[in-house]
N, C-alpha and C positions, 0 to 999 in steps of 0.2 A: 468382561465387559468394560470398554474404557468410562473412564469417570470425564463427569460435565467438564473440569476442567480440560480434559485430555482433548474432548472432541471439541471445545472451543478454540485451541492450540489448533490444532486440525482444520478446523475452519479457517482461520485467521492465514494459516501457512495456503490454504488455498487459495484463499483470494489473492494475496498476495504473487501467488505462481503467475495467475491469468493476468496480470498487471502488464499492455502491449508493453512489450521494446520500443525506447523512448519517451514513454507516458510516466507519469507517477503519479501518487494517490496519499492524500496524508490519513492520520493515525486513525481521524475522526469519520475520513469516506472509509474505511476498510469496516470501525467500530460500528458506524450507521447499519452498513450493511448483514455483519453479522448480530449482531443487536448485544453490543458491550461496550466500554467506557475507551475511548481512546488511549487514556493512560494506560488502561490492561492491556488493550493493540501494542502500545508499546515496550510495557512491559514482555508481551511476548516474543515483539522482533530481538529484545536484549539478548533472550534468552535460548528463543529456537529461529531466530531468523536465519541463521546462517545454514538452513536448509533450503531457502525460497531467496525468491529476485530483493535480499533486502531494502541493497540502492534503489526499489523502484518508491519505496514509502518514507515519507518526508513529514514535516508537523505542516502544518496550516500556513506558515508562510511558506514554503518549500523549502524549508532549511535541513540541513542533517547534521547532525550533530558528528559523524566519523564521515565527514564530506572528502577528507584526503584520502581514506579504504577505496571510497564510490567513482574518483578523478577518473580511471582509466573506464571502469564501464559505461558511464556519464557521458564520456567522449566517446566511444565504440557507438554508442546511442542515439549520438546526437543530440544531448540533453543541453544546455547551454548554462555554465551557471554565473549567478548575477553576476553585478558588478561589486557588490560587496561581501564577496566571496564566500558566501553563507550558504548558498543553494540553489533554485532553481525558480523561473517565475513561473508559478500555477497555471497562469494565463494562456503558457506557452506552451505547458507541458504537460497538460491534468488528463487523465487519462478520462474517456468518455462511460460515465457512471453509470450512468444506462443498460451500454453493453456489456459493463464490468457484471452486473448483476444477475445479467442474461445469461452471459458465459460460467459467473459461478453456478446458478442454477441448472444450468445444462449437466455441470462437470457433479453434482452431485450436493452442491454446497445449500444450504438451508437462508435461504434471504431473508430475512428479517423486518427491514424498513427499505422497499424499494425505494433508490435513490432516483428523483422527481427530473435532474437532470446537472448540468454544467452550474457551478457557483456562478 
């Protein structure tokens, strides 16, 4: 039987998957949804994200921190990044929360704090 931490890995790496091409979602929309601390979201992308759409999750500003890995998918995407070469503008690019939550739920994922809508 996988352990709490295993199946919140699990979760995390799904919402992640459902993240459209061209959208992204910071640490904090993924943690909302499955009901954990963004820092953990991220500690998780460090660690397993390189099974899931990593490039599609950003912190709160849309920044990324291995932004030169993400260049080419970014661009394949359509993602635009700022002009301060940090990331992404939310504004432009936040994937719709709503249906992120839908579609986790459809695909099996457990929502937690349904996201109310667009920052």
């Amino acid at each position: 039987m996988p352990s709490a931490t295993d199946r919140l890995v699990e979760q995390v790496l799904l919402a992640a998957d459902l993240v459209p091409s061209g959208r992204v979602v910071s640490y904090g929309d993924l943690a909302a949804l499955v009901g954990t601390s963004p820092r953990r979201v991220g500690r998780i992308m460090a660690t397993h994200g390189h099974r899931t759409n990593w490039w599609r999750v950003t912190n709160a500003a849309g920044d990324l921190v291995v932004l030169d890995a993400a260049r080419a998918m970014w661009a394949a995407e359509g993602i635009r990044i700022k002009p301060n070469g940090l990331g992404t503008r939310m504004r432009d690019h936040h994937a719709d929360l709503a249906r992120l939550a839908a579609d986790f739920e459809a695909a099996g994922g457990v929502v937690v704090d349904p996201p109310a809508g667009q920052p």
